[in-house]
Every structure is written in structure tokens, then in C-alpha cells.
C-alpha positions in Angstrom: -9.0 -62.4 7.8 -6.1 -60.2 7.0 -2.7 -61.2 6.8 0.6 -58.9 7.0 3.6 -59.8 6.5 6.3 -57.2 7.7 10.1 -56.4 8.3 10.2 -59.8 10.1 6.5 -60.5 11.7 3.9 -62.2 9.9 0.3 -61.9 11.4 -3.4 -62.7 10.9 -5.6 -59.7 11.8 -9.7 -59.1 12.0 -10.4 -57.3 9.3 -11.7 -53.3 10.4 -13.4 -51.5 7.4 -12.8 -48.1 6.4 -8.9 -48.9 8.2 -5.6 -48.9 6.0 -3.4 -51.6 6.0 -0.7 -49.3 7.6 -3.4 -49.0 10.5 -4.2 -52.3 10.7 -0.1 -53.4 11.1 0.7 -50.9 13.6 -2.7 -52.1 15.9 -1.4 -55.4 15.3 2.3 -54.7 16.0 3.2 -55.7 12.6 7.1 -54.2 12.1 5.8 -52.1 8.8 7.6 -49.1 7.6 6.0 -45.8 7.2 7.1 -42.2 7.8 4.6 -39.9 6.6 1.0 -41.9 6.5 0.2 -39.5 3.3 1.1 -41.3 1.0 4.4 -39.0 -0.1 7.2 -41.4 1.5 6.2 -44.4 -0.5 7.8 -46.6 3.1 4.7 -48.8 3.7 4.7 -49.8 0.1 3.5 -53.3 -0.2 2.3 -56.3 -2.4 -1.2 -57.4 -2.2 -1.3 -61.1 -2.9 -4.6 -61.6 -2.3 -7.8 -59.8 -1.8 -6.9 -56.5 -3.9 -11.1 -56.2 -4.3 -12.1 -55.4 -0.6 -9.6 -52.8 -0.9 -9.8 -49.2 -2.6 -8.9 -48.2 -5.6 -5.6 -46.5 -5.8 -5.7 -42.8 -4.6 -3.9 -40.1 -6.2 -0.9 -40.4 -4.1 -0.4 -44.0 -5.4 -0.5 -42.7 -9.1 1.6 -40.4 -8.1 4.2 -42.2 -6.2 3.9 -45.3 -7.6 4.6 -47.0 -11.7 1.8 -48.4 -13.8 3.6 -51.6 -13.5 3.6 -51.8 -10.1 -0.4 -51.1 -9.8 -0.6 -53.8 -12.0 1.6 -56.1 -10.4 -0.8 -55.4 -6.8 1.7 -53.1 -5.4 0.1 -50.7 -3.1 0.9 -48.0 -0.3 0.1 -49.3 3.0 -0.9 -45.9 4.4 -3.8 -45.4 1.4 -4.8 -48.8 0.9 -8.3 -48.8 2.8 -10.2 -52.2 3.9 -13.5 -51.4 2.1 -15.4 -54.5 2.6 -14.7 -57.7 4.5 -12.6 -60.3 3.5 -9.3 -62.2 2.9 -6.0 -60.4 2.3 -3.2 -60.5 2.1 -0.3 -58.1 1.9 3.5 -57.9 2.7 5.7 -55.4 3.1 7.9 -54.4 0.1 9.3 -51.1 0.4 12.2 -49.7 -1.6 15.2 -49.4 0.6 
């Protein structure tokens, strides 16, 4: 199961390998921010509280976009986190303004 927390909606979603989390809010009418789904707006940035090892590793646009301490800390970008393999997680929306 995966669980988003948004802007003001919290949800519990099948999981959908090979989906972001950004894909997986907006199917599930989630209120989570995004602009550019690249990975260059940083907007669907969000923490991952649980389940950070059915996802991908970071991509390059989360190196680029986001600190070393904040990958540490489980923060992610929505748009290039991608549901890898089945399981619980759980992420909220944490974006910078």
C-alpha cells in the first residue's frame, strides 16, 4: 500500500510499479504540487517515511536539485521517485514554498 499525504489530502493508494509518486497522487487526486514533472522545479518534493527500498535510487535531477542532507534525511522528488517493486510507503508532501 502506498500512502500520500499532500497539501491537505491524505490517501492510501495500490501500489503501480514502474509509476512515480507524483503519478500515483495525481491518479489518486492527491493535492501534490508539481510544475515541471522533470525534476528541475523541485515542487513535488517530499519525505519518504517509509518504504525508501521499493523505490529508485535518486536520479540525477535529485542530486542535482536536491542537498546531501536531504537524501539522507529520505527527502525525494515526487516526479523522479519510481515505485520499483511492491510494497509499503509512505511519503508526504514537503515542498519548499
Amino acid at each position: 500500500m502506498i500512502t500520500l499525504k499532500g497539501r491537505t489530502l491524505k490517501k492510501e493508494l495500490e501500489p503501480v510499479t514502474g509509476h512515480t509518486l507524483l503519478d500515483l497522487a495525481l491518479k489518486g487526486k492527491v493535492d501534490w504540487s508539481f510544475s515541471c514533472t522533470r525534476g528541475t522545479c523541485s515542487r513535488c518534493r517530499c519525505l519518504v517515511t517509509e518504504g525508501a527500498e521499493h523505490l529508485n535510487a535518486p536520479t540525477d535531477a535529485e542530486l542535482d536539485n536536491l542537498e546531501p542532507e536531504e537524501l539522507e534525511q529520505g527527502y525525494r522528488l515526487g516526479c523522479q521517485a519510481v515505485l520499483k517493486s511492491a510494497g509499503r510507503v509512505e511519503a508526504a508532501l514537503k515542498p519548499y514554498f
